[in-house]
Structure formats: C-alpha cells, structure tokens
C-alpha angles and dihedrals in degrees: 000000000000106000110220121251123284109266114238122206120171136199124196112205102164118280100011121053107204118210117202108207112189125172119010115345090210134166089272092053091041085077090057097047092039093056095040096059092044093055076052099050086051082058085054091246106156111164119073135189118180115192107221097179086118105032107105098188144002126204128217093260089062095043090056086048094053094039090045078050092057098042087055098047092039089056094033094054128055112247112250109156094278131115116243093191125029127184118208127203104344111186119239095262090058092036086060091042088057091053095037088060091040096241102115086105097058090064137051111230130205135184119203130168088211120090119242118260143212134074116312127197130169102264117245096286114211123207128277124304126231133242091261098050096053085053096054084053103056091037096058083042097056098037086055092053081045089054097036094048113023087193089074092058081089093043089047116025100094094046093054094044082051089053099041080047091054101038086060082074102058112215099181083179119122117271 
C-alpha cells in the first residue's frame, strides 16, 4: 500500500516561517517541501522550524532536501548564535535517522509538550511534477548526504548512479 505524501502547512510569523509536516515525508513530498521554502527564501526568509510532532516518518530523499536546506541557510546568514533551521519534536525513528546519516549536527532540535502555535495554511500547491523532477530531487538529496557524511557514499552510491543513469532519458510525464 503506497501511503500518501506528508501534508505541509506554514505559517510565517516574522522572522521564523513554521512548517507543519504531518504523515510520511517521502521523495514525492520532498518536491513540495523543496519548492515551498524556495518561494520563502525569494521573500528573504532564513530561519526555519519545522514542527515534526506528526511526521511519522522521513526518507532519505527528504532528509537530503532538508540537509541540503540547512547547508544553504547555514553559508547564505551570518552566524550569530541563532539557529536557521530547527527541528521540533522528531520521533525516535527520525531522531535515529538523523544520527544514522550523520546529519544530527547540521540542525537544532527541541522537544515541547506544547503544541506549536500560529496560523497555519496549506501552502500554494503547484501541479504535479514530473518524473524527472522527482529524480532530480532524490539525486541532489542523496548526493548532499553523500557530501555532508562521506560514510553514506557506501549507503547511497548506487542509488544516485541509478538516478544520474535515469535522468539521461528524459520522461517529462506526470509522476
């Protein structure tokens, strides 16, 4: 059974944007995510929370989007003692996928009983991507756990020579 991509809502309370990921944050939903905080970083938003409390689980895919995230915010703003990208409330499962990949260190995490709060919409949804898009997607994430953790060159190698392989045969079709 296919579980249906992880549903996104932000909320954009200056300076912090909040996004709410709820379900599976999966390789299909990694194009969503990916797009929405783009439009936000062409608004100059740089500092990120995303409240995990209801995302069961995150991929791979979305793990390289959202480290890929953090490197950029972390080389485009000054450090000044404040986090650009904070994680609340990741489950255990994500927690460990976070130290598995060796990427724990590239985010903040907080845990808080109380919910997050503000005024959450679904974010401008844009139509659906293409194969290739989504293959683009998961080939830049997992080249980026790759660069960020050489110890998952042997986890993801394969993978990304699959997608680089794939993306040479262009499929422009709806996924």
């Amino acid at each position: 059974m296919n579980a249906p991509p992880a549903t996104l809502l932000v909320s954009v309370d200056n300076p912090v944007v909040c996004v709410k990921i709820s379900g599976r944050a999966n390789f299909t939903s990694s194009v969503d995510f990916k797009t929405l905080v783009n439009e936000l970083w062409e608004e100059g938003r740089r500092f990120f929370a995303l409240d995990l409390t209801d995302c069961l689980i995150m991929d791979s895919t979305f793990l390289g989007v959202l480290a890929g995230i953090s490197v950029r915010l972390a080389n485009a703003v000054p450090p000044n003692g404040a986090p650009h990208l904070i994680l609340i409330n990741p489950n255990s499962r994500i927690a460990e996928l976070l130290d598995t990949l060796g990427v724990a260190h590239l985010f903040k995490t907080i845990t808080s009983a109380e919910p997050v709060s503000g005024k959450f919409e679904a974010p401008a949804t844009s139509a659906a991507c293409s194969r290739d898009e989504i293959s683009r997607t998961c080939l830049e994430a997992h080249q980026t756990l790759m660069h960020v953790n050489p110890g998952n060159v042997p986890r993801f190698q394969e993978v990304a020579q699959f997608l680089a392989e794939k993306l040479k045969k262009p499929n422009p079709g709806p996924y």
